[in-house]
Backbone of each chain as ProteinMPNN parsed JSONL, in Angstrom:
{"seq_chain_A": "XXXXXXXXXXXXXXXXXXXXXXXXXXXXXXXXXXXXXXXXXXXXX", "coords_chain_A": {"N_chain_A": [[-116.069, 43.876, 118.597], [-116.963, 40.91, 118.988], [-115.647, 37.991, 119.035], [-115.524, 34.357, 118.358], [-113.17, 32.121, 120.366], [-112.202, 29.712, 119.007], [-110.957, 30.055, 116.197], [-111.263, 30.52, 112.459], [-108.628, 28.77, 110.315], [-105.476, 29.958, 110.108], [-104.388, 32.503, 107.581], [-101.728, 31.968, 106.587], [-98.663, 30.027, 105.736], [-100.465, 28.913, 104.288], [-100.088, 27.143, 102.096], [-99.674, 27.203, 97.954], [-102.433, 25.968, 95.729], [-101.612, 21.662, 94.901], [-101.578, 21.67, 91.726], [-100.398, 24.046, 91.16], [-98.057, 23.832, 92.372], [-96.92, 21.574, 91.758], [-96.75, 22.664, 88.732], [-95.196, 24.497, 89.124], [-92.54, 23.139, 90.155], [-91.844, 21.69, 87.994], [-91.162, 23.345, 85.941], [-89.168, 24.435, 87.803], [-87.04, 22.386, 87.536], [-86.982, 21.763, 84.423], [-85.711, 23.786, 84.056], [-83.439, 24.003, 85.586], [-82.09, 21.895, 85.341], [-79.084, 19.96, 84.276], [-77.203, 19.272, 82.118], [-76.867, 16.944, 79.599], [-73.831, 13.909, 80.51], [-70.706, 14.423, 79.202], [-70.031, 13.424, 76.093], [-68.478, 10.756, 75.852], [-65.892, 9.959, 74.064], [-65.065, 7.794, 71.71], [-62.108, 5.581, 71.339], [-60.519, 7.26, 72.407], [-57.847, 8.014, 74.659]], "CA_chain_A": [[-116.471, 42.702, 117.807], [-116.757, 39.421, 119.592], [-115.147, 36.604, 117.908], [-114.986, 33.327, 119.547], [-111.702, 31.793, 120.531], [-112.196, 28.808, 117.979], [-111.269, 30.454, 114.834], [-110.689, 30.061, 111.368], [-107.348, 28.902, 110.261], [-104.608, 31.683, 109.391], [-103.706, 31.941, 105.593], [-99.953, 32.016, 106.572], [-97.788, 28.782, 105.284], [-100.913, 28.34, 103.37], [-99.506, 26.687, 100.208], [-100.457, 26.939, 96.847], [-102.515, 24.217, 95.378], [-101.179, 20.86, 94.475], [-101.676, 21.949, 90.534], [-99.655, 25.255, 90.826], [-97.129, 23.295, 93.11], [-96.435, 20.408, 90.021], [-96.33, 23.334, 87.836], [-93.564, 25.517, 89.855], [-91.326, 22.286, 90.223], [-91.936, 21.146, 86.444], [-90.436, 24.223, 85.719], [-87.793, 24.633, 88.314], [-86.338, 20.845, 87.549], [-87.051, 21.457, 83.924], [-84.953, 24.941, 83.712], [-82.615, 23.767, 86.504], [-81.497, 20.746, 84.154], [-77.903, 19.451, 84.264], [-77.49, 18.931, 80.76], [-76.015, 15.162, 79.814], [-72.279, 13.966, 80.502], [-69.756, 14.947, 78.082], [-70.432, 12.253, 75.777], [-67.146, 9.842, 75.484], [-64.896, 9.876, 72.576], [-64.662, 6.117, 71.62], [-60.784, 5.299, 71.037], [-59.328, 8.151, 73.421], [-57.636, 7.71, 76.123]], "C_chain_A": [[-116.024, 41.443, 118.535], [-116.671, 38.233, 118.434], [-114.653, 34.858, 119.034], [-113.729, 32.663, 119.428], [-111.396, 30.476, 119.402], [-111.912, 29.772, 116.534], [-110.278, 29.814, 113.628], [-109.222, 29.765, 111.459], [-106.239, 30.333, 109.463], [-104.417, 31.317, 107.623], [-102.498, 32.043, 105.731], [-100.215, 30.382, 106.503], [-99.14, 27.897, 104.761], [-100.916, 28.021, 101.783], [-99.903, 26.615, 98.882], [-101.115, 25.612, 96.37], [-102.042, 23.07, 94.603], [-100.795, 21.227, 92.676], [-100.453, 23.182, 90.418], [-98.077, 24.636, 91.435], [-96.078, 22.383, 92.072], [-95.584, 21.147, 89.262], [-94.86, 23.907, 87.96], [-92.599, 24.187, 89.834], [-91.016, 21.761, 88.89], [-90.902, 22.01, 86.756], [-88.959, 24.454, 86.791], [-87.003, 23.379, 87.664], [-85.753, 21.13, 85.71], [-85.603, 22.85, 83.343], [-83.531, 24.787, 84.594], [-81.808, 22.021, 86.025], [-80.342, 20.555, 84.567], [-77.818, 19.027, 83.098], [-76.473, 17.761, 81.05], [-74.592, 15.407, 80.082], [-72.309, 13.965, 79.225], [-69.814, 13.847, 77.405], [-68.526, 11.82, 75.437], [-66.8, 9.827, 74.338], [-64.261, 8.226, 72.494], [-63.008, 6.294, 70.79], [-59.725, 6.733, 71.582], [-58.846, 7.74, 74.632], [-57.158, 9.114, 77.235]], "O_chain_A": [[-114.855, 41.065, 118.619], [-117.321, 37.826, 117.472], [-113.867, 34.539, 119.926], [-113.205, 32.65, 118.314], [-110.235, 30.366, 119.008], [-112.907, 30.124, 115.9], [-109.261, 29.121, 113.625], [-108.532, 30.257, 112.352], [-106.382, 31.223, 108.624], [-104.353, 30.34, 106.876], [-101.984, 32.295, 104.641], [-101.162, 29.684, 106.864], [-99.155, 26.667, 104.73], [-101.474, 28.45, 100.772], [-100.688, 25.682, 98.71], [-100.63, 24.489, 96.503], [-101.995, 23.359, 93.407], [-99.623, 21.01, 92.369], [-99.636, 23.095, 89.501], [-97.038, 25.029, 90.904], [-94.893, 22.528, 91.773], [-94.406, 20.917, 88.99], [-93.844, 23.832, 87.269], [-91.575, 24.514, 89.233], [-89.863, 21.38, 88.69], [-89.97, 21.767, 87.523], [-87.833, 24.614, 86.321], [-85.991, 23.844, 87.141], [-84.582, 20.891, 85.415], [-84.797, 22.7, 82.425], [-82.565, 25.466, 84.246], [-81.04, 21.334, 86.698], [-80.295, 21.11, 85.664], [-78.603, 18.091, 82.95], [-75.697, 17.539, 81.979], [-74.05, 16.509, 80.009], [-73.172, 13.724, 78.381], [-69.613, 12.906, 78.173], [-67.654, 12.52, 74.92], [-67.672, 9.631, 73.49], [-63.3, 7.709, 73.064], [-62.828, 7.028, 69.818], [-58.589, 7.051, 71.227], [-59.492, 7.158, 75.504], [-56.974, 8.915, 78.436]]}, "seq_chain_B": "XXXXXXXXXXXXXXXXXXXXXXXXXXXXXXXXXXXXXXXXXXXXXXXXXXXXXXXXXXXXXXXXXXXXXXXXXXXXXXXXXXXXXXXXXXXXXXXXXXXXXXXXXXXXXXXXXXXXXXXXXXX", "coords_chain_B": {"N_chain_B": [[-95.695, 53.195, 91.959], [-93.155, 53.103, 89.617], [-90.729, 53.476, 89.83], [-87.498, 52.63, 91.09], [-87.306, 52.275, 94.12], [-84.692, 52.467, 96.829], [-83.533, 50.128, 98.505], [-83.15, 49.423, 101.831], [-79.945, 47.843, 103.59], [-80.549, 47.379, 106.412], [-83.472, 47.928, 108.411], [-86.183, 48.819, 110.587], [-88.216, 48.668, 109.068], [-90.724, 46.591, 107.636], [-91.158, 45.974, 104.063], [-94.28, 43.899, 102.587], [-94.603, 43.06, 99.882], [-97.196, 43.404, 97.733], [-99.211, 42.141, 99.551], [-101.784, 41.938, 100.367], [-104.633, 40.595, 98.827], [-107.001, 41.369, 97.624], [-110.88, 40.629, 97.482], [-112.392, 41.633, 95.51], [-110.642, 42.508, 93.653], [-110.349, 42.894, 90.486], [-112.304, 44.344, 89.572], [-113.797, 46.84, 91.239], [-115.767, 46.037, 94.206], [-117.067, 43.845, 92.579], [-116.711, 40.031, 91.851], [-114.429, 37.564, 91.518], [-115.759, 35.465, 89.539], [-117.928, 37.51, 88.285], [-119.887, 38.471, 90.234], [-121.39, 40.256, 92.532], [-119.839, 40.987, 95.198], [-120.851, 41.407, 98.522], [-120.538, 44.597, 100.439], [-119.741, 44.025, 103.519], [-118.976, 41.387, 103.539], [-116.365, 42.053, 102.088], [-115.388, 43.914, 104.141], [-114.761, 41.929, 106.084], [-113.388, 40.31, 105.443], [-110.693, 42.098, 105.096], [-110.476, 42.343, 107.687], [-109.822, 39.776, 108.553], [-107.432, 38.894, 106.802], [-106.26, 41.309, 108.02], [-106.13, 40.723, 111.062], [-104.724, 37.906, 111.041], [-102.385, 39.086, 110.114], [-101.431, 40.252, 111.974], [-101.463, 38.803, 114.074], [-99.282, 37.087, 113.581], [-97.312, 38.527, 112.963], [-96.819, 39.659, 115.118], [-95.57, 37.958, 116.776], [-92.587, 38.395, 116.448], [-91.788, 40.712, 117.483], [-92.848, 43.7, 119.017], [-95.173, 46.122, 117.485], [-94.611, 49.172, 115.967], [-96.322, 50.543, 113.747], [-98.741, 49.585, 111.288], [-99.719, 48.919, 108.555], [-101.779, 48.61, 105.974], [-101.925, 48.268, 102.63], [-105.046, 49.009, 100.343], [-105.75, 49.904, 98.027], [-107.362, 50.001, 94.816], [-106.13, 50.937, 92.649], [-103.062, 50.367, 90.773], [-100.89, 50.861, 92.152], [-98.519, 49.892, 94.152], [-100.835, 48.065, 95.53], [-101.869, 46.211, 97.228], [-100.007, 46.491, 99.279], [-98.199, 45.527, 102.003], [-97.338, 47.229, 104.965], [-95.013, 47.442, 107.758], [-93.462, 48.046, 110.907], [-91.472, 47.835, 112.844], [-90.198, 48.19, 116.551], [-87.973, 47.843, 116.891], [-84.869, 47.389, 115.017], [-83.524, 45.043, 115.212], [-86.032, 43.162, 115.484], [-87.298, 43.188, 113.227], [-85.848, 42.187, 111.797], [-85.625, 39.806, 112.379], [-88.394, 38.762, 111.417], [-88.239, 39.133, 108.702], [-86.564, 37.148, 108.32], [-87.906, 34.84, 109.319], [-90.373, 35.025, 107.562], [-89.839, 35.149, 105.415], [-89.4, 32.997, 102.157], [-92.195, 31.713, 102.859], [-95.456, 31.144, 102.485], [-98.554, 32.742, 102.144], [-102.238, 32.579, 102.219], [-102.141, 30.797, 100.006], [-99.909, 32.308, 98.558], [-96.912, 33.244, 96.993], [-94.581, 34.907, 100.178], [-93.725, 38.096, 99.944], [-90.596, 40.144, 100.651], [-88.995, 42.509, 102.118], [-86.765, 44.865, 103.398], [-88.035, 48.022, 104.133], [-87.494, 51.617, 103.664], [-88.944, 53.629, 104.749], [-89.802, 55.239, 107.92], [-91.406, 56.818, 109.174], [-94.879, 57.205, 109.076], [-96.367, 58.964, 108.482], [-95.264, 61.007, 106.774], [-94.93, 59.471, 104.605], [-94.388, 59.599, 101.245], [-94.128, 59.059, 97.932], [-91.06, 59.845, 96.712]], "CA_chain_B": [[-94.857, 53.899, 91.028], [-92.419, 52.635, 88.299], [-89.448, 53.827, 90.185], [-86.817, 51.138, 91.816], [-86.572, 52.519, 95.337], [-83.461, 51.677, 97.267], [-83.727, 49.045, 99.548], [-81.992, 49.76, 103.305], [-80.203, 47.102, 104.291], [-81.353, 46.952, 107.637], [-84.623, 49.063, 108.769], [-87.37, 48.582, 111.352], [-89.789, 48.844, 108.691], [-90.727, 45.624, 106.371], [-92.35, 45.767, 103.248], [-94.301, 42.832, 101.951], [-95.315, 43.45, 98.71], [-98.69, 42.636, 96.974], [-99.786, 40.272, 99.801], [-103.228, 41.429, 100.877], [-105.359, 40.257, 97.924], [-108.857, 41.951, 97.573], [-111.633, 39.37, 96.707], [-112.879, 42.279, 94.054], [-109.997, 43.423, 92.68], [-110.14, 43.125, 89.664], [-113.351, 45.255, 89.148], [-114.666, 47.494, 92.59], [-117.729, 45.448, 94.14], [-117.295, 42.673, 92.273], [-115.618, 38.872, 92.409], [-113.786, 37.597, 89.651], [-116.91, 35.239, 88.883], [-118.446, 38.703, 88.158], [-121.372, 38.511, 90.766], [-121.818, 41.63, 92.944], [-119.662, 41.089, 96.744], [-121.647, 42.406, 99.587], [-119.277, 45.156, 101.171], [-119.446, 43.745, 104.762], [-117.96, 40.631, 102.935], [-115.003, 42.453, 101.507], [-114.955, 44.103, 105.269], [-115.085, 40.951, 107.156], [-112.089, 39.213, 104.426], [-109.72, 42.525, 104.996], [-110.38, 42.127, 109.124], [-109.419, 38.544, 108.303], [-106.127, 39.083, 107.027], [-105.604, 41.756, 109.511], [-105.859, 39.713, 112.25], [-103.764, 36.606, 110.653], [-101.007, 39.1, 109.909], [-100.543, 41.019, 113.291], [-100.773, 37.842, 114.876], [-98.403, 36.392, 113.121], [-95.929, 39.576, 112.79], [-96.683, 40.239, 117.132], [-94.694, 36.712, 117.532], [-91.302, 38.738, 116.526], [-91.727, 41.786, 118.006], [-93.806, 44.645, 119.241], [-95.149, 46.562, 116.021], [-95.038, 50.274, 116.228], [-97.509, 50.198, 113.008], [-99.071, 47.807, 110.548], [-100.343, 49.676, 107.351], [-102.215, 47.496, 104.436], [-102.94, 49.243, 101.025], [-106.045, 48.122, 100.037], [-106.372, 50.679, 97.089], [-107.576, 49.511, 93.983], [-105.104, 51.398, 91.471], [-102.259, 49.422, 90.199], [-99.671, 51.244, 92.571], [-98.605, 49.424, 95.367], [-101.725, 47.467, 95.626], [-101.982, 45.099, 98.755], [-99.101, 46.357, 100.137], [-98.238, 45.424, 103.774], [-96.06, 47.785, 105.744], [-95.434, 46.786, 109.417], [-92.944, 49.109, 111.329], [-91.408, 47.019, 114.768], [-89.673, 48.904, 117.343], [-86.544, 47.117, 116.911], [-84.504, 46.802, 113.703], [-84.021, 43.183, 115.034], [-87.307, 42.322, 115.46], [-87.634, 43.356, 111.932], [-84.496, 41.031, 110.639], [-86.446, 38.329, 112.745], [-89.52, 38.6, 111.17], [-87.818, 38.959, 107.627], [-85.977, 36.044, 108.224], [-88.845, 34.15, 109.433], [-91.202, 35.117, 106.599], [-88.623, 34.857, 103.713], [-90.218, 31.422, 101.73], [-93.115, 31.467, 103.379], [-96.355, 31.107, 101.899], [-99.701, 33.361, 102.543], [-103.474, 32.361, 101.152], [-101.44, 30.067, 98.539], [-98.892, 33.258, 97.376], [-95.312, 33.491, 98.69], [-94.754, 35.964, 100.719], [-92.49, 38.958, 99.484], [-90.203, 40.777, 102.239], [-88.267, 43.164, 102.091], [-86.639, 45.916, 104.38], [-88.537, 49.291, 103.642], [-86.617, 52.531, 104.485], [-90.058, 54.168, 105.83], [-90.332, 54.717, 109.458], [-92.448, 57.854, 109.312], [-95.926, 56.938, 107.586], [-97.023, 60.454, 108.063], [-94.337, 61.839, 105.993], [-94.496, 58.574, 103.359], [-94.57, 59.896, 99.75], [-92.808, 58.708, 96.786], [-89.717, 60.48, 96.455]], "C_chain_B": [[-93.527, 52.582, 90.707], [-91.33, 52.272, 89.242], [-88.481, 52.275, 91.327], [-86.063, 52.436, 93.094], [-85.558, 51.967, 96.006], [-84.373, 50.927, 98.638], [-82.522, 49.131, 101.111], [-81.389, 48.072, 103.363], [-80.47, 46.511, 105.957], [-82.711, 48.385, 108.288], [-85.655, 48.14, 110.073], [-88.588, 47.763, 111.152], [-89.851, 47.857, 107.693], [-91.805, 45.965, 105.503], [-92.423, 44.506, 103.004], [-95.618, 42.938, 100.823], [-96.422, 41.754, 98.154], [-99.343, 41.578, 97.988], [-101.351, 40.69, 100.465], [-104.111, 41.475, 99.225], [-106.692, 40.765, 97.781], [-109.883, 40.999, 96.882], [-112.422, 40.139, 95.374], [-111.771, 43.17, 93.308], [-109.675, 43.652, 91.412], [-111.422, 44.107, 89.015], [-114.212, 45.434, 91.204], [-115.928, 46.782, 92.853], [-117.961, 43.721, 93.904], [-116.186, 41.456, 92.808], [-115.31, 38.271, 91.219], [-114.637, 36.211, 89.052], [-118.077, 36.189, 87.703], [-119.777, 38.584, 89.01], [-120.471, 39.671, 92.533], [-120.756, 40.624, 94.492], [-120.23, 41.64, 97.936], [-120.461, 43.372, 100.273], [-119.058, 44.632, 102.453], [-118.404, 42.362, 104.521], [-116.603, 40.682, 102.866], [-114.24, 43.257, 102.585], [-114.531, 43.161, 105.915], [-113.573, 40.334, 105.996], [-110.718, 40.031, 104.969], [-109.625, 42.111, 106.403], [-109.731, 40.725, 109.241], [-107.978, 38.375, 108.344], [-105.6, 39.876, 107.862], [-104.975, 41.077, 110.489], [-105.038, 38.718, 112.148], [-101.981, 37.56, 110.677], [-100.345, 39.573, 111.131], [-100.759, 39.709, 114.457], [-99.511, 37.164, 114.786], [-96.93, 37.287, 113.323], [-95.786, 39.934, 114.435], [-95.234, 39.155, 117.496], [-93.403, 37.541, 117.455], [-91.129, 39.651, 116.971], [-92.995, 42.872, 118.152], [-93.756, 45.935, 118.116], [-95.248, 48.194, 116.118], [-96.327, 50.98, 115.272], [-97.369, 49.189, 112.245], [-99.889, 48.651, 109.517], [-100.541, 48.481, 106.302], [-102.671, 48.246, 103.495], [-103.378, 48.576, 100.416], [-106.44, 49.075, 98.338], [-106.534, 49.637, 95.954], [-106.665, 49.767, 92.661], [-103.694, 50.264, 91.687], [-100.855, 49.448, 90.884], [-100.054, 50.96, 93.704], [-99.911, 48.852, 96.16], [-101.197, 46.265, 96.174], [-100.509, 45.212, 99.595], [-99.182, 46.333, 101.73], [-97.092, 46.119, 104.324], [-95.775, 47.418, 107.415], [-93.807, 47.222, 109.839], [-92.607, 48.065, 112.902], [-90.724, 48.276, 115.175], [-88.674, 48.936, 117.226], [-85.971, 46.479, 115.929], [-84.338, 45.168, 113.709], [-85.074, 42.406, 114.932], [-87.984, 42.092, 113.758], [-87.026, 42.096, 111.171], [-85.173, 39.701, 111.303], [-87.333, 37.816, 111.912], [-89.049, 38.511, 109.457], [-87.022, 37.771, 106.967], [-87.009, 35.031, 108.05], [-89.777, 33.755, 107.987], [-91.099, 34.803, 105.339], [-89.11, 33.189, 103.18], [-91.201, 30.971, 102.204], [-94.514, 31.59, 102.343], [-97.742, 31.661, 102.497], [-100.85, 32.97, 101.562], [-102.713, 31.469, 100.016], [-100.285, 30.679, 97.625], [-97.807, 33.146, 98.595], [-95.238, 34.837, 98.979], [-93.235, 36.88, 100.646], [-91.954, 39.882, 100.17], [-88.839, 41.205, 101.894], [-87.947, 44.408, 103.059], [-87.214, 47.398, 103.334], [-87.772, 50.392, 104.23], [-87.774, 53.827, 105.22], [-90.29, 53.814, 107.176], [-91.47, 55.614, 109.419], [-93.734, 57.749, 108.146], [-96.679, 58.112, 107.527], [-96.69, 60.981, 106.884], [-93.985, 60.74, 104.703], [-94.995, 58.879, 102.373], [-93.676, 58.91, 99.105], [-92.156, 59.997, 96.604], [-88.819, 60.231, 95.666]], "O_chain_B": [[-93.173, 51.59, 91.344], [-90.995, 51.112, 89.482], [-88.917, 51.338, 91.996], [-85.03, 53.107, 93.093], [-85.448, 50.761, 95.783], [-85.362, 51.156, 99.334], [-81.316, 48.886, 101.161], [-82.18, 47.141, 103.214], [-80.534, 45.358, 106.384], [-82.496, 49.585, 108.46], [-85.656, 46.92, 110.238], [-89.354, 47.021, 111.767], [-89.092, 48.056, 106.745], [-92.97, 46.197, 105.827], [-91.436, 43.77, 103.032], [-96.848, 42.915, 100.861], [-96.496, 40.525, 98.129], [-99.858, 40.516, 97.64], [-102.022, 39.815, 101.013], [-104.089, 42.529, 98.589], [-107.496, 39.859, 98.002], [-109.663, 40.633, 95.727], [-112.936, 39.518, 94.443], [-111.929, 44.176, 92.617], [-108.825, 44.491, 91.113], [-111.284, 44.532, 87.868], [-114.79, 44.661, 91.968], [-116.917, 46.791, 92.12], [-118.554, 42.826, 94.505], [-115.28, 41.563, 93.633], [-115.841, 38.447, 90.122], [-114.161, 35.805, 87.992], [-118.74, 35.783, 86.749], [-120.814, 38.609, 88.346], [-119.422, 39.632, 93.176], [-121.163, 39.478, 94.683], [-119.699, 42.721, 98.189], [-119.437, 42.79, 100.633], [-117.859, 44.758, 102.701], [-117.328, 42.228, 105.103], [-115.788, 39.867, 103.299], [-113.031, 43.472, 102.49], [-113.593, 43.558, 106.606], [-112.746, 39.822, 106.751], [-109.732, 39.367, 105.289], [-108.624, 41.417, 106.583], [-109.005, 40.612, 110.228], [-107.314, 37.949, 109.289], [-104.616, 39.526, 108.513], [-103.787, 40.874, 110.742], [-104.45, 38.462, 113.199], [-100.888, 37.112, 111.023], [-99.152, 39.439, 111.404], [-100.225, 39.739, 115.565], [-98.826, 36.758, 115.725], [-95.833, 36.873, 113.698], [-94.758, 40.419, 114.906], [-94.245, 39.413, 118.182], [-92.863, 37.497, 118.56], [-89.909, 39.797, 117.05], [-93.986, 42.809, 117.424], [-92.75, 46.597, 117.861], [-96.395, 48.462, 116.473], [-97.154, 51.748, 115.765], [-96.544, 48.275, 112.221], [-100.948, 49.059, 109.995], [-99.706, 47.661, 105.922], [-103.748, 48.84, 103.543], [-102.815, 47.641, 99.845], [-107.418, 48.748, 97.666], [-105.971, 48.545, 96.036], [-106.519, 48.919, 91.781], [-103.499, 49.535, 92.66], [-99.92, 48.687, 90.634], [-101.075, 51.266, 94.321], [-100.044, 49.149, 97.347], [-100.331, 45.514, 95.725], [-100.009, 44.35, 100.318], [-99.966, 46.922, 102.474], [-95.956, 45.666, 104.181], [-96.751, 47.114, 108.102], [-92.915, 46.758, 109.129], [-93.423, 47.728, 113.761], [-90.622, 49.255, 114.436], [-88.107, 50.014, 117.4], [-86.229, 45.298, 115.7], [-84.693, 44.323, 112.887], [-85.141, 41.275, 114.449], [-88.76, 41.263, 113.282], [-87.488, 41.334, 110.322], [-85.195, 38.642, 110.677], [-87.275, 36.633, 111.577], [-89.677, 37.62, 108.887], [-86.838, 37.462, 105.789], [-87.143, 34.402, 107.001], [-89.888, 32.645, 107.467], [-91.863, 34.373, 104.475], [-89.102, 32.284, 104.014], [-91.34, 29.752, 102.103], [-94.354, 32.285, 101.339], [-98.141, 30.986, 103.446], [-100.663, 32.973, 100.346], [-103.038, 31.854, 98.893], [-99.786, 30.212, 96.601], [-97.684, 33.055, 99.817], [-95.675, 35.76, 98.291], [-92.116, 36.577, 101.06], [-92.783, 40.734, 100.49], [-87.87, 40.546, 101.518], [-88.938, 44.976, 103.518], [-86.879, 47.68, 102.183], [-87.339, 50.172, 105.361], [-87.436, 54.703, 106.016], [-90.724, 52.762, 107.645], [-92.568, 55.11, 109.652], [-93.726, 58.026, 106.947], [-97.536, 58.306, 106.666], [-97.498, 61.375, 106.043], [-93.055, 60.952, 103.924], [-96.178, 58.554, 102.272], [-92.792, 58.192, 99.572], [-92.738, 61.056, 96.371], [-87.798, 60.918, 95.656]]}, "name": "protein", "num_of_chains": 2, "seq": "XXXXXXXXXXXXXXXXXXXXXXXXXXXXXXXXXXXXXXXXXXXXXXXXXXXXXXXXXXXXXXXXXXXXXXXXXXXXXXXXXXXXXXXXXXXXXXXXXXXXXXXXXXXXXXXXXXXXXXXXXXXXXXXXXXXXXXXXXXXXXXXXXXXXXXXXXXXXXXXXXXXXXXXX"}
């Protein structure tokens, strides 16, 4: 099978699309949280 | 199968699960539009990834095989086995591959404890 030396691109480090990409970081950021500081106790020291 | 095979940690042989994708797999023939695939199509797509992956897997080492399960049943479907010569070339290529991304899916890599694909059953 002759294939000419121009070819398609590979599907390696081909990335999901922009939409699924959003989604996956929503979720990492949104599950990967830091919940708030310890809220301050007014009149402690 | 179900079963949670052990994982070597170091082997020859990498699996990388689920990564060749079939453009009819979810029904033989077809495309998940539902309109009929021509088979030379669904030939010409697997030769595709072929070629992308043993180019890609040659860069770390010389492969003694390169097995893709293309079956359609639910077990071990699109698995990629790929067998180097040299357990390092393996830890290269596992390294390498580890967060990598194929067709838009990441790519899942793991050391397999199959060298012999004659003699590969589940056990």
């Amino acid at each position: 099978r002759s294939r000419s030396k121009s070819k398609r691109i590979s599907g390696f480090d081909m990335a999901p699309p922009p939409s699924a990409m959003l989604g996956a970081a929503a979720a990492v950021a949104a599950t990967g949280q830091i919940p708030g500081t310890a809220p301050t106790i007014p009149g402690m020291f | 199968c179900s079963r949670l095979h052990t994982k070597p940690s170091i082997s020859p042989t990498l699996l990388l699960s689920n990564m060749y994708q079939r453009p009819d797999m979810i029904t033989p023939g077809v495309d998940a539009q539902g309109q009929p695939i021509d088979p030379r199509k669904i030939q010409e797509h697997f030769e595709d990834f072929y070629e992308d992956l043993f180019e890609e897997l040659n860069k770390y080492g010389e492969m003694e095989s390169l097995n893709v399960c293309d079956n359609l049943a639910d077990h071990m479907v699109g698995n990629v086995y790929v067998q180097f010569r040299e357990e390092e070339q393996a830890q290269r290529a596992l390294q390498s591959l580890s967060g990598r991304y194929y067709a838009g899916c990441p790519i899942i890599v793991d050391y397999s404890p199959v060298t012999d694909f004659r003699e590969a059953t589940c056990r």
